[in-house]
C-alpha positions, 0 to 999 in steps of 0.5 A: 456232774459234781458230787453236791449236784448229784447229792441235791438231785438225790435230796430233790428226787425223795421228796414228795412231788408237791414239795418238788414243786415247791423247790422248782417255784424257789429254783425260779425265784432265784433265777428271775432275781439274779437276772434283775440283778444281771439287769441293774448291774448292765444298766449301770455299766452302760450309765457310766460314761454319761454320768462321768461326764456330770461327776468328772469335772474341774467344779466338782474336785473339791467335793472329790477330796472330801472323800 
């Protein structure tokens, strides 16, 4: 175990209990965030070829060299 786990347990171990639950309600928080983002992030992966099929066309260069 690294030496900041270590040191954060060690901060989350001399809290009082119902502060414990309040780092583990955060904890959650950040997971339940970072797998909505890990959500966004596949849905747009997985978009990409659809819409390079709108974005990349011959019509639409000249709107490419505005950029």
């Amino acid at each position: 175990m690294s030496a900041d786990r270590r040191s954060l347990i060690d901060k989350i171990d001399a809290l009082p209990p119902e502060r414990v639950a309040e780092v583990e309600d955060f904890v959650d928080f950040i997971a339940s965030r970072e797998q909505g983002r890990a959500l966004v992030r596949a849905a747009m992966k997985a978009s990409e070829p659809s819409f390079a099929r709108v974005w990349d066309n011959p019509e639409d260069d000249v709107y490419d060299a505005l950029g």
